[in-house]
KOLGU-4560 file (N, C-alpha, C; in nm, 3 decimals, padded with zeros to 5 digits):
<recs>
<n_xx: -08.138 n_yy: 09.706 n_zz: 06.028 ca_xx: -08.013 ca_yy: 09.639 ca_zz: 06.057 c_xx: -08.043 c_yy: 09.498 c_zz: 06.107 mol: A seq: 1 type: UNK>
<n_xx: -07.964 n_yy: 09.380 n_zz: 06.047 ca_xx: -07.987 ca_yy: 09.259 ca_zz: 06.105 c_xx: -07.925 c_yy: 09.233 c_zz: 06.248 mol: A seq: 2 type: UNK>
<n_xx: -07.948 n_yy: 09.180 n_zz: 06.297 ca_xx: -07.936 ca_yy: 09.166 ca_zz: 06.501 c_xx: -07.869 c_yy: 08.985 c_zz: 06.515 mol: A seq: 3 type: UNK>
<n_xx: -07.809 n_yy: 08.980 n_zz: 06.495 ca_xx: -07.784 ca_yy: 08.816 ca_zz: 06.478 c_xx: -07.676 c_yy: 08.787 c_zz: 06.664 mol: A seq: 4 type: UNK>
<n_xx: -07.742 n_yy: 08.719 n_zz: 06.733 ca_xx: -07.619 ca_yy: 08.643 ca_zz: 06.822 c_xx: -07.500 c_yy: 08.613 c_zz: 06.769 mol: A seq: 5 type: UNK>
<n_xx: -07.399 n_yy: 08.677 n_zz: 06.884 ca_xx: -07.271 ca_yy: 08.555 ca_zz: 06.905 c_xx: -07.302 c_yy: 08.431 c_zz: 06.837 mol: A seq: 6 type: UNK>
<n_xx: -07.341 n_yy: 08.368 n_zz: 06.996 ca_xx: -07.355 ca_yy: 08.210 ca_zz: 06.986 c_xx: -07.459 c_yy: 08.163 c_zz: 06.979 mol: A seq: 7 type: UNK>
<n_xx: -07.566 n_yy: 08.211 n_zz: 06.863 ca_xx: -07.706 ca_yy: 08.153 ca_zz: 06.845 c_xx: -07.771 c_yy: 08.180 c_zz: 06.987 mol: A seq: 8 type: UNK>
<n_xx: -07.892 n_yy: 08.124 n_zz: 06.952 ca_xx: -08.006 ca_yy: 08.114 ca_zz: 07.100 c_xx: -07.962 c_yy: 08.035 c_zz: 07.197 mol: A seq: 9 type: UNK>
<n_xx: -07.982 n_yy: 08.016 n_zz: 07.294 ca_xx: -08.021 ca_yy: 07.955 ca_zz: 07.404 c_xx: -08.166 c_yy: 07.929 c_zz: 07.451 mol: A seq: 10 type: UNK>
<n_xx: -08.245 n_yy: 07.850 n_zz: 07.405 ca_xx: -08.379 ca_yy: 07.792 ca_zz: 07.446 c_xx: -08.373 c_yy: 07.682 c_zz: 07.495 mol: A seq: 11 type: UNK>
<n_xx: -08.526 n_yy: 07.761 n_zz: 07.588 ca_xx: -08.551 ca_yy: 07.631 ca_zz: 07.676 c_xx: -08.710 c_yy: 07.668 c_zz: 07.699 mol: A seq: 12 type: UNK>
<n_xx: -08.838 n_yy: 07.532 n_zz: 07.705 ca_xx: -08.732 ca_yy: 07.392 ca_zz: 07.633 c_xx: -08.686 c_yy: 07.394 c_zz: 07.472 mol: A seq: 13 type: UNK>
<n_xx: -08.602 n_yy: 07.320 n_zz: 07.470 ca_xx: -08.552 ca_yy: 07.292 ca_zz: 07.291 c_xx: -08.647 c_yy: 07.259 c_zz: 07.228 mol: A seq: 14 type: UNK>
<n_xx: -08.696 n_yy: 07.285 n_zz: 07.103 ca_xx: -08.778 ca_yy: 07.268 ca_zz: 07.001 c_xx: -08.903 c_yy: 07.290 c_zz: 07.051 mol: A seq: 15 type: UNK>
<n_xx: -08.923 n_yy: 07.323 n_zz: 07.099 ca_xx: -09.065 ca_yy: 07.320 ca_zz: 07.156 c_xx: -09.141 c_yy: 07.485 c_zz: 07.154 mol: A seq: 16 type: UNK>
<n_xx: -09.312 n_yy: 07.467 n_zz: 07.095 ca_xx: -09.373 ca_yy: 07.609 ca_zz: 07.156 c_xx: -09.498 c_yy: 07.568 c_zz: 07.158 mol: A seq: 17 type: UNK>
<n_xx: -09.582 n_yy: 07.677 n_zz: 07.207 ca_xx: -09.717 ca_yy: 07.697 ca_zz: 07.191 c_xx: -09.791 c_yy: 07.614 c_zz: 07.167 mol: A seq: 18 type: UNK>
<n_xx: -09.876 n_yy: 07.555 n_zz: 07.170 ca_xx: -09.995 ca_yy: 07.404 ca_zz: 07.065 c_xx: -10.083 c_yy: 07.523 c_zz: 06.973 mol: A seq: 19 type: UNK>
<n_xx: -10.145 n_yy: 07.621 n_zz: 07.048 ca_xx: -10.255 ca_yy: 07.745 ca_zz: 06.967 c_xx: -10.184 c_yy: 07.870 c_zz: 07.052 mol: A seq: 20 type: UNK>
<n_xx: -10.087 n_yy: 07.938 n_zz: 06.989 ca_xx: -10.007 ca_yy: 08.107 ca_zz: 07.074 c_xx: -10.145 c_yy: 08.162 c_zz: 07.076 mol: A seq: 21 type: UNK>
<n_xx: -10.240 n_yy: 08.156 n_zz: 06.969 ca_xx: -10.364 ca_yy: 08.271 ca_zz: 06.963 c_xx: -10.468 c_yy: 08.235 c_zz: 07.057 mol: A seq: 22 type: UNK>
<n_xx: -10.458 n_yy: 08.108 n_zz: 07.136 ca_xx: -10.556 ca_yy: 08.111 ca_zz: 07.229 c_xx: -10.521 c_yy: 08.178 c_zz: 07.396 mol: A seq: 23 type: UNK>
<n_xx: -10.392 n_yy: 08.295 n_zz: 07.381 ca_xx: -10.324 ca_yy: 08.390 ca_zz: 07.442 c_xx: -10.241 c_yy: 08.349 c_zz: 07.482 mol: A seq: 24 type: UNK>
<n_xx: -10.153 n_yy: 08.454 n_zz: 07.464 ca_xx: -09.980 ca_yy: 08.426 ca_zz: 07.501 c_xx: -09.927 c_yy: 08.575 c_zz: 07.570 mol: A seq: 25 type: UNK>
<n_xx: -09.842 n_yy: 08.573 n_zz: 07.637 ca_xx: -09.743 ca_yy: 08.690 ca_zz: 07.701 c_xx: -09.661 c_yy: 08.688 c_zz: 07.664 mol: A seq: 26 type: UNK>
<n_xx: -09.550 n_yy: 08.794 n_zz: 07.720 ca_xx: -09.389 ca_yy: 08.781 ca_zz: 07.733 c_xx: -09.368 c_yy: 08.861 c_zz: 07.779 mol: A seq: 27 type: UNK>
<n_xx: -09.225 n_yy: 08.900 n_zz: 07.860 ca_xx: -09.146 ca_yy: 08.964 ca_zz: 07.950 c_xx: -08.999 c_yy: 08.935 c_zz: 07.908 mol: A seq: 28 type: UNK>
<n_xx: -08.917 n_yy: 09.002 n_zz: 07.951 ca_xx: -08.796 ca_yy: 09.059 ca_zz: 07.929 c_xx: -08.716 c_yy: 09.069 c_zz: 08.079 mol: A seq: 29 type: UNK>
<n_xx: -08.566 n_yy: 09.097 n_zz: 08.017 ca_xx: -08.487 ca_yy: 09.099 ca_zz: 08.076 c_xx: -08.295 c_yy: 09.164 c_zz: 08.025 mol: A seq: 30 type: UNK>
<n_xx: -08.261 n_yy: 09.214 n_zz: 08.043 ca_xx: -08.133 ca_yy: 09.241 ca_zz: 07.941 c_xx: -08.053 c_yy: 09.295 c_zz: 08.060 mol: A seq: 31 type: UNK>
<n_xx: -07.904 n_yy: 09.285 n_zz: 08.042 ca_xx: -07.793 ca_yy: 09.373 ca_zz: 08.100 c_xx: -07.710 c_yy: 09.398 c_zz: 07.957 mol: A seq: 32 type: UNK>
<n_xx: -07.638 n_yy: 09.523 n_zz: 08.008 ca_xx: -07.519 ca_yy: 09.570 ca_zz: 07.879 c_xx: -07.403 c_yy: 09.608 c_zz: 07.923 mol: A seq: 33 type: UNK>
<n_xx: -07.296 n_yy: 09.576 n_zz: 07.858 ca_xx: -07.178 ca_yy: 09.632 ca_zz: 07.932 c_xx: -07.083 c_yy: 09.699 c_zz: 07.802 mol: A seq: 34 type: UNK>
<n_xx: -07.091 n_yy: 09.844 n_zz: 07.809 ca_xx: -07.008 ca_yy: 09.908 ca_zz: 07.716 c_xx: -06.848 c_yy: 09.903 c_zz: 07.700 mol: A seq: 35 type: UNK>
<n_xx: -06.835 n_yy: 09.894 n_zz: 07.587 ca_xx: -06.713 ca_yy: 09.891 ca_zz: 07.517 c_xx: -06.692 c_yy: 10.009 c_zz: 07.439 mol: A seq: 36 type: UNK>
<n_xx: -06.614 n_yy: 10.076 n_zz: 07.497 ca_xx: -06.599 ca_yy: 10.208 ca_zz: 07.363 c_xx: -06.745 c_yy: 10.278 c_zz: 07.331 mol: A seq: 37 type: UNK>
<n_xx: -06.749 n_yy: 10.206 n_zz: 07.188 ca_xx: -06.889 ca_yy: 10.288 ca_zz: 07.110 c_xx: -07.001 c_yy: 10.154 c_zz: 07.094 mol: A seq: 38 type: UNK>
<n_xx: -06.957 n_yy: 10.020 n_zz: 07.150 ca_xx: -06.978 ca_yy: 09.898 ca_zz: 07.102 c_xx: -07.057 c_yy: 09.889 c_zz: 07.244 mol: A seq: 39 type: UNK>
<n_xx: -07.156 n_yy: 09.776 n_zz: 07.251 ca_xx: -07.190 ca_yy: 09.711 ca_zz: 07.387 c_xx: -07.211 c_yy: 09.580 c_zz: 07.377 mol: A seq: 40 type: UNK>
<n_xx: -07.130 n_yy: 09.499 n_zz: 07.471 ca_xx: -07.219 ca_yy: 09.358 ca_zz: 07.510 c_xx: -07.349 c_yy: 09.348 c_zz: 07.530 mol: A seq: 41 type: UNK>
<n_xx: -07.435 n_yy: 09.314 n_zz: 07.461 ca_xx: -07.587 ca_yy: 09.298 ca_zz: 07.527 c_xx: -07.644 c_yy: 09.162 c_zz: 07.561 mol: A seq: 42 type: UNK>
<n_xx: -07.668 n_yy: 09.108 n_zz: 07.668 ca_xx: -07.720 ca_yy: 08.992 ca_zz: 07.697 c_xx: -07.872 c_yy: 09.001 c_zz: 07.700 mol: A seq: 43 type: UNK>
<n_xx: -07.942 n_yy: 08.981 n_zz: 07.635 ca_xx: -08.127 ca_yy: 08.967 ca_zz: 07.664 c_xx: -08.199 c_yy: 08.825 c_zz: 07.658 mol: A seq: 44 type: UNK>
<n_xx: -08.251 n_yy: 08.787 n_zz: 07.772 ca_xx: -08.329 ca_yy: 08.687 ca_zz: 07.789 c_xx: -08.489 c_yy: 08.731 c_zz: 07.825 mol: A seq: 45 type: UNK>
<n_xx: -08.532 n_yy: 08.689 n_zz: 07.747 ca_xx: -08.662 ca_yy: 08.713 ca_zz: 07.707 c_xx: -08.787 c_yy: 08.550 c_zz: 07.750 mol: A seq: 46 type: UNK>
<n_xx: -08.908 n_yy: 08.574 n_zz: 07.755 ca_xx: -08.958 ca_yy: 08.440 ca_zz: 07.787 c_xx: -09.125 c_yy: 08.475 c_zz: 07.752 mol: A seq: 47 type: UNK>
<n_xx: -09.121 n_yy: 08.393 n_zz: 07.679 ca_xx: -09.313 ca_yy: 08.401 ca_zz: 07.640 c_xx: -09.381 c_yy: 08.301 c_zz: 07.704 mol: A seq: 48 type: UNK>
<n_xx: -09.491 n_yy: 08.327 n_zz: 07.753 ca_xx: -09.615 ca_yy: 08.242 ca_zz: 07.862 c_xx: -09.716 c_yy: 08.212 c_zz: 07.805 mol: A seq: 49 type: UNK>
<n_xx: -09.745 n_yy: 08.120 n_zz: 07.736 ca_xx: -09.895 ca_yy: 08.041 ca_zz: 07.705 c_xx: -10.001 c_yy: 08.081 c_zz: 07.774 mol: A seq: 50 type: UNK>
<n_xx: -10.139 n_yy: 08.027 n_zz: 07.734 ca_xx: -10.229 ca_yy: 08.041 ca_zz: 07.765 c_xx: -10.219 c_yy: 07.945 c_zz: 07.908 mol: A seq: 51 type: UNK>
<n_xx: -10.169 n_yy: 07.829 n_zz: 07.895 ca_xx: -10.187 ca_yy: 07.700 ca_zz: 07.974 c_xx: -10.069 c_yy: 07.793 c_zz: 08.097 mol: A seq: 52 type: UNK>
<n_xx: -09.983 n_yy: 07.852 n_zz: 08.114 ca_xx: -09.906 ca_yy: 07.883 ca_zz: 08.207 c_xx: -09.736 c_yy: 07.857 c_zz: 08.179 mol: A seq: 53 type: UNK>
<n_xx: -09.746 n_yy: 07.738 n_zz: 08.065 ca_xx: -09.585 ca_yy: 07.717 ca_zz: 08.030 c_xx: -09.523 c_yy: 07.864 c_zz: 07.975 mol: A seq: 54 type: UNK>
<n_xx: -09.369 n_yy: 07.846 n_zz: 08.020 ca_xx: -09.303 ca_yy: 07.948 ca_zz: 07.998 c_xx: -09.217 c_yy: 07.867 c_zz: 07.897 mol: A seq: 55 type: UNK>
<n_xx: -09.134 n_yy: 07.961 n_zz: 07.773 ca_xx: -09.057 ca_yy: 07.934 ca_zz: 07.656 c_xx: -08.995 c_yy: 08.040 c_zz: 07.678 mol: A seq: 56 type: UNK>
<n_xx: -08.800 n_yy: 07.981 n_zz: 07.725 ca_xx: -08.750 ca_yy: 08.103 ca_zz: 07.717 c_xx: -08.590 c_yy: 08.123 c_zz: 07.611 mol: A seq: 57 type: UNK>
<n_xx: -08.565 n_yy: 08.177 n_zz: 07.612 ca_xx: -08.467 ca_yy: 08.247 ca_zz: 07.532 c_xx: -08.357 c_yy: 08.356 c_zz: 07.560 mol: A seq: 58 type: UNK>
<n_xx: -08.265 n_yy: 08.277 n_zz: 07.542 ca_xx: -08.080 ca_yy: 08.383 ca_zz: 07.570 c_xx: -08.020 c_yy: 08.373 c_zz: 07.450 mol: A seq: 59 type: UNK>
<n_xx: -07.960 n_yy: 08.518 n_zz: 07.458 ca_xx: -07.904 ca_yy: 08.592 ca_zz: 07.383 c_xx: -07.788 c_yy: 08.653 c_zz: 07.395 mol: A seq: 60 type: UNK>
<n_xx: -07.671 n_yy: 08.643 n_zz: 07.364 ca_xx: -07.549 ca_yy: 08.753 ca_zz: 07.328 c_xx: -07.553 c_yy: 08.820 c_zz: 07.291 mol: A seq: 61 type: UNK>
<n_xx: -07.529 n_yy: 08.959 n_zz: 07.244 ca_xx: -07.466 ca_yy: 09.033 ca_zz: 07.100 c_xx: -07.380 c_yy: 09.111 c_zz: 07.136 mol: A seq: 62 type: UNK>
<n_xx: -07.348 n_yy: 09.125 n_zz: 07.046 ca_xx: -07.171 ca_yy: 09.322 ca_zz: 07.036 c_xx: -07.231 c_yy: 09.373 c_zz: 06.952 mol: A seq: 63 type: UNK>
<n_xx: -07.253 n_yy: 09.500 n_zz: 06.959 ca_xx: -07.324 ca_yy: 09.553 ca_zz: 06.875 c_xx: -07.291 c_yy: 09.736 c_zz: 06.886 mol: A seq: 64 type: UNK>
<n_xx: -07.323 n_yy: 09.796 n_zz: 06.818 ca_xx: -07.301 ca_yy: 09.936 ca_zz: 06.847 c_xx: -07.423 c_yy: 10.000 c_zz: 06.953 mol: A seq: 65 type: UNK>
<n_xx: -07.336 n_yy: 10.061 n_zz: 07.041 ca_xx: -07.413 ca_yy: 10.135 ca_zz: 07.172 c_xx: -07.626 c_yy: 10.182 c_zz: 07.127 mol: A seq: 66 type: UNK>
<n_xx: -07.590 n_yy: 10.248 n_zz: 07.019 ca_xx: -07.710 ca_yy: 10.350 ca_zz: 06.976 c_xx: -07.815 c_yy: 10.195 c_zz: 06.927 mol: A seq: 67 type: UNK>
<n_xx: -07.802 n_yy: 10.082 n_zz: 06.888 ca_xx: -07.871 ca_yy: 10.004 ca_zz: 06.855 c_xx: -07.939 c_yy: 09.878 c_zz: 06.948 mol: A seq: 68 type: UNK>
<n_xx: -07.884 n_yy: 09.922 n_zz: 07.066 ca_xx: -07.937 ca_yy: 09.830 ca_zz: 07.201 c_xx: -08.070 c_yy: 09.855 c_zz: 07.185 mol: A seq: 69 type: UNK>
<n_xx: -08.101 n_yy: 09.952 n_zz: 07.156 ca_xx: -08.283 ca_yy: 09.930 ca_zz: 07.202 c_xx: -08.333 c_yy: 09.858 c_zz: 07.085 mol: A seq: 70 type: UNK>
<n_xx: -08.333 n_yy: 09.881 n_zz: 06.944 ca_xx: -08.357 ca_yy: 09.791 ca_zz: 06.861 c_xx: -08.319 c_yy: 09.660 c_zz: 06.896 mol: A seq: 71 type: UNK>
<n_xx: -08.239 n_yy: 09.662 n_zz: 06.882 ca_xx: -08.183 ca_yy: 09.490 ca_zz: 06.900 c_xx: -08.280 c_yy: 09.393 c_zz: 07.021 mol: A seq: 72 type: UNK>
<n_xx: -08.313 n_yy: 09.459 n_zz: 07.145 ca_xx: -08.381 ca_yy: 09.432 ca_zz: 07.226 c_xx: -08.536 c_yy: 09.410 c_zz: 07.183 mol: A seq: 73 type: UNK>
<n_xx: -08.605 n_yy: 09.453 n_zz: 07.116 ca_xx: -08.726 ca_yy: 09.466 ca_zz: 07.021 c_xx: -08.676 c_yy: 09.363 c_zz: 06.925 mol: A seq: 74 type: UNK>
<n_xx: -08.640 n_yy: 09.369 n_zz: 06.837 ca_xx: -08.616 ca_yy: 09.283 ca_zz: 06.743 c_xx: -08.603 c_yy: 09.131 c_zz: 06.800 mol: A seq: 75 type: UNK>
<n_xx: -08.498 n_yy: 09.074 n_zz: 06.869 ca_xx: -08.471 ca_yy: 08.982 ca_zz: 06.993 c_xx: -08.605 c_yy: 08.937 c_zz: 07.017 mol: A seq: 76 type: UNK>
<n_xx: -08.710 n_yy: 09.017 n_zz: 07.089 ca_xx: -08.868 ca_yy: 08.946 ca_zz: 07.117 c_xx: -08.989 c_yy: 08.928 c_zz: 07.016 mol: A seq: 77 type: UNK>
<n_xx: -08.961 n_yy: 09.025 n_zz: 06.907 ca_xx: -09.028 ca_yy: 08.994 ca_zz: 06.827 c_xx: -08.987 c_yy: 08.872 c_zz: 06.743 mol: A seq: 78 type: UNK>
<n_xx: -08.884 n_yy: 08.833 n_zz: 06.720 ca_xx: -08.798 ca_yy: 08.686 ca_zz: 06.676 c_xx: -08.858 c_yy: 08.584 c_zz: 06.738 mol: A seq: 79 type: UNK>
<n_xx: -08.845 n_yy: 08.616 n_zz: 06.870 ca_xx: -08.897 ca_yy: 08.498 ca_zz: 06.996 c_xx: -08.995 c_yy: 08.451 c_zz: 06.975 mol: A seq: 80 type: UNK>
<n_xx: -09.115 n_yy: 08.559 n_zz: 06.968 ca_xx: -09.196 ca_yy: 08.552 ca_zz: 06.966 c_xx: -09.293 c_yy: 08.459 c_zz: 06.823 mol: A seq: 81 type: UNK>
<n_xx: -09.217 n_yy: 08.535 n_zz: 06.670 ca_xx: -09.266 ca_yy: 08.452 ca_zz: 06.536 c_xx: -09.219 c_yy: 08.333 c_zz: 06.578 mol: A seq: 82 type: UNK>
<n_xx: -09.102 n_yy: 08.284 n_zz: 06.624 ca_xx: -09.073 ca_yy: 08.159 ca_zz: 06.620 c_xx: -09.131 c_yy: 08.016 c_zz: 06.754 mol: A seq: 83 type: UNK>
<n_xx: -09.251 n_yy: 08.141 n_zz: 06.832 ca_xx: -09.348 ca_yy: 08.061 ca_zz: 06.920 c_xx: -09.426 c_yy: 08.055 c_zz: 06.799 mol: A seq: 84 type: UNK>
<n_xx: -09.434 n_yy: 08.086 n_zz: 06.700 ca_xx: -09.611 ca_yy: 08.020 ca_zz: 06.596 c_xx: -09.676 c_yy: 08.155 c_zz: 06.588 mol: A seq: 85 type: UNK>
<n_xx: -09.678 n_yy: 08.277 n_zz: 06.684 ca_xx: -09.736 ca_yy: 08.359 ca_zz: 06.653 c_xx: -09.712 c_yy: 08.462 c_zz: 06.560 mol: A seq: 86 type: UNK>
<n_xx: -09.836 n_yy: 08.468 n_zz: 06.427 ca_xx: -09.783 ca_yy: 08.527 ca_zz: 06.332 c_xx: -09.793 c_yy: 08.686 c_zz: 06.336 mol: A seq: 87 type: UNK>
<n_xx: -09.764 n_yy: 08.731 n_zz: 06.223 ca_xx: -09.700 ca_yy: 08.845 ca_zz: 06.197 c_xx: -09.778 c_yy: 08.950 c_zz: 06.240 mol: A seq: 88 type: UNK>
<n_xx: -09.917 n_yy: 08.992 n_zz: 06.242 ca_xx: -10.029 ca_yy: 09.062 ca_zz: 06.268 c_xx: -10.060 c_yy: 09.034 c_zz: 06.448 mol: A seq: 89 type: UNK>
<n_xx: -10.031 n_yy: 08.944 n_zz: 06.487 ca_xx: -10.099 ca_yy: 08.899 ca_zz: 06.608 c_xx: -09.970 c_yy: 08.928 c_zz: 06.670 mol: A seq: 90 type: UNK>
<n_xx: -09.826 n_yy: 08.937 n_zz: 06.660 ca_xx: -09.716 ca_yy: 08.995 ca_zz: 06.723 c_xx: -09.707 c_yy: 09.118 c_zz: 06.681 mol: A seq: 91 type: UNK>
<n_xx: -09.734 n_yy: 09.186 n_zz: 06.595 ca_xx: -09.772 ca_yy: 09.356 ca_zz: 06.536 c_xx: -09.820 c_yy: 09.441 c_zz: 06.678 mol: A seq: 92 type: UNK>
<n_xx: -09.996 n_yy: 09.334 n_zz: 06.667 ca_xx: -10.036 ca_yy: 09.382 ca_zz: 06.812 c_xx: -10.000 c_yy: 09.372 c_zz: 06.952 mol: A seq: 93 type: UNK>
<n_xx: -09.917 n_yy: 09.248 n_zz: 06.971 ca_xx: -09.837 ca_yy: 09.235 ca_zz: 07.057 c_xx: -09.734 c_yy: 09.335 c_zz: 07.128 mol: A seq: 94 type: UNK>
<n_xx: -09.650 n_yy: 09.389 n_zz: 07.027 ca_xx: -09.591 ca_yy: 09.459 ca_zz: 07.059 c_xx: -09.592 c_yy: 09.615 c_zz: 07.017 mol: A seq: 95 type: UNK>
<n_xx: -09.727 n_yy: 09.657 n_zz: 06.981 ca_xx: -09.776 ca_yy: 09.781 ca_zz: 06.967 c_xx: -09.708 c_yy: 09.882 c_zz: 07.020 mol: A seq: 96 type: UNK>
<n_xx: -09.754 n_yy: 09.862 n_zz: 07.170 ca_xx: -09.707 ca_yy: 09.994 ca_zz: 07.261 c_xx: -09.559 c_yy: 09.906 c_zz: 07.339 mol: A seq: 97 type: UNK>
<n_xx: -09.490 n_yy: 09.822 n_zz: 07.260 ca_xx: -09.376 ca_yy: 09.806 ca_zz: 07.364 c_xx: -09.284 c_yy: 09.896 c_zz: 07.348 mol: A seq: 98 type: UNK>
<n_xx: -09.185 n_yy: 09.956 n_zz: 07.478 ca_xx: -09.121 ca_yy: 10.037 ca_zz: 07.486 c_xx: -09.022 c_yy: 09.964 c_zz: 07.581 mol: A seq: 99 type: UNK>
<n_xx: -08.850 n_yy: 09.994 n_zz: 07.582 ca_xx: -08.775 ca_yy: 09.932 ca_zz: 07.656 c_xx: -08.744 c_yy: 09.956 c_zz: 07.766 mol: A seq: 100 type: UNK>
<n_xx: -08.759 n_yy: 09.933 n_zz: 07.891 ca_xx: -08.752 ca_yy: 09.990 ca_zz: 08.028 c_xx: -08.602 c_yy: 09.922 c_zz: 08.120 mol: A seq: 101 type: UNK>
<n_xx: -08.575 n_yy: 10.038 n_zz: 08.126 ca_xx: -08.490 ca_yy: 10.017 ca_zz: 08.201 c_xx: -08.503 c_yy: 09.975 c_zz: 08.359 mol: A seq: 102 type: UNK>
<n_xx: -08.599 n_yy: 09.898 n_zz: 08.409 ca_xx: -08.597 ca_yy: 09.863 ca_zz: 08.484 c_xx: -08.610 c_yy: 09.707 c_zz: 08.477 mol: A seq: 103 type: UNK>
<n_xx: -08.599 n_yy: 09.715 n_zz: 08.350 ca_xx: -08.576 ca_yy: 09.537 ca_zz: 08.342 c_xx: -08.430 c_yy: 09.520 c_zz: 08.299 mol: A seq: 104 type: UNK>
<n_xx: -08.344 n_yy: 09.635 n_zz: 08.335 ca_xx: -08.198 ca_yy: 09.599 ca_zz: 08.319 c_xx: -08.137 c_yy: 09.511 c_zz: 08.450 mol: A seq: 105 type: UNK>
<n_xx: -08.055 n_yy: 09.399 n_zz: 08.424 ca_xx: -07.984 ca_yy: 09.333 ca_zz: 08.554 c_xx: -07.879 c_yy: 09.336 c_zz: 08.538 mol: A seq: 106 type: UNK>
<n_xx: -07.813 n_yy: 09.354 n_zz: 08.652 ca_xx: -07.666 ca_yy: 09.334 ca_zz: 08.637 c_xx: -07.574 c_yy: 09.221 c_zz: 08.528 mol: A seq: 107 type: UNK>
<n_xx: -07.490 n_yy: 09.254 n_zz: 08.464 ca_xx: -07.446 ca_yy: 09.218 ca_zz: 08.391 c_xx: -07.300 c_yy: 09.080 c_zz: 08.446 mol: A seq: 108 type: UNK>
<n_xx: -07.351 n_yy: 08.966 n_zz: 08.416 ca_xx: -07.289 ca_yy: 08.870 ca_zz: 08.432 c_xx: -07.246 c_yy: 08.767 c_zz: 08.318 mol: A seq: 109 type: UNK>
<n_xx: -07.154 n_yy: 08.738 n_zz: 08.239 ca_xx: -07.202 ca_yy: 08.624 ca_zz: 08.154 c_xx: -07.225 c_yy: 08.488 c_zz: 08.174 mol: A seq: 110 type: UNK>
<n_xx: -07.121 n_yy: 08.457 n_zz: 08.353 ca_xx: -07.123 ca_yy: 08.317 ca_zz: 08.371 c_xx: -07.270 c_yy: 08.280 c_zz: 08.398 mol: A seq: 111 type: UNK>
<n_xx: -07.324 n_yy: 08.396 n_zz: 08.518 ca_xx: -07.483 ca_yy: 08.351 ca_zz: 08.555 c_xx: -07.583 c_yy: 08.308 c_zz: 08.417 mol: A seq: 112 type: UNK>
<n_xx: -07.586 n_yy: 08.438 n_zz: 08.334 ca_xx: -07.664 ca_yy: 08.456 ca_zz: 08.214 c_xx: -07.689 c_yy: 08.344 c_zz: 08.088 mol: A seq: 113 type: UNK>
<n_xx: -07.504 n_yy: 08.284 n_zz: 08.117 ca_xx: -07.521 ca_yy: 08.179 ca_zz: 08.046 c_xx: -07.603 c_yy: 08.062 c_zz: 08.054 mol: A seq: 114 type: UNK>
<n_xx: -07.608 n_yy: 08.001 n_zz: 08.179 ca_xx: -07.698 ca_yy: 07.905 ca_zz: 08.250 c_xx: -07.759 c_yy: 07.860 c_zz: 08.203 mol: A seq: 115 type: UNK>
<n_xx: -07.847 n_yy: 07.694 n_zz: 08.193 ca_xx: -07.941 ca_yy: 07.657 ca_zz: 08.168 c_xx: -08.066 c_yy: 07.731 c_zz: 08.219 mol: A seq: 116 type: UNK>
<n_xx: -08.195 n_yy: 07.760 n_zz: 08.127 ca_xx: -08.276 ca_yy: 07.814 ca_zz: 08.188 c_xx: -08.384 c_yy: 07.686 c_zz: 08.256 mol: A seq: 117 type: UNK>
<n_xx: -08.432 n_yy: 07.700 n_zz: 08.327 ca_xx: -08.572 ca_yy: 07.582 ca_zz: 08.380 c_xx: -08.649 c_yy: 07.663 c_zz: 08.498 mol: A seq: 118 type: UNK>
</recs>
């Protein structure tokens, strides 16, 4: 299933990633959801870390059906992630053993969430 935002991304900084992702990179997560019926708001901001220490981060909207939050959340960082430079095999391994934890759920706000990130 395709996962597309509302209102496109939110990055920060704009245009900008990585110089070499393969000379190591991270990422971490973040999401709240707020159900509708069978539907959920999902907000996920996500952020990948260079080798050098810079952070590249990324917000997200979607409505989407309840049962597809966890995909969408996966999909969301693996996006993030090809579009830091790192290719397809080297985010494969990346996200091998990722699994979605609910303890990186936050309360659900849109005014906060919206925010500039820095």
């Amino acid at each position: 299933m395709s996962f597309n935002p509302l209102n496109g991304n939110i990055d920060f900084p704009l245009n900008e990633a990585p110089d070499d992702p393969h000379m190591g990179i991270n990422f971490d997560y973040e999401f709240a959801g707020k159900r509708t019926g069978e539907m959920v708001s999902l907000l996920i901001h996500s952020w990948v870390i260079d080798h050098q220490g810079k952070v590249y981060s990324r917000k997200a909207t979607y409505f989407l059906p309840r049962i597809d939050a966890v995909e969408a959340i996966t999909k969301h960082i693996k996006t993030h992630l090809v579009n830091m430079g790192v290719d397809d095999m080297f985010c494969r391994r990346l996200m091998r053993d990722f699994e979605v934890d609910n303890e990186k759920a936050i309360p659900y706000g849109t005014m906060e969430f919206s925010r500039m990130v820095n």
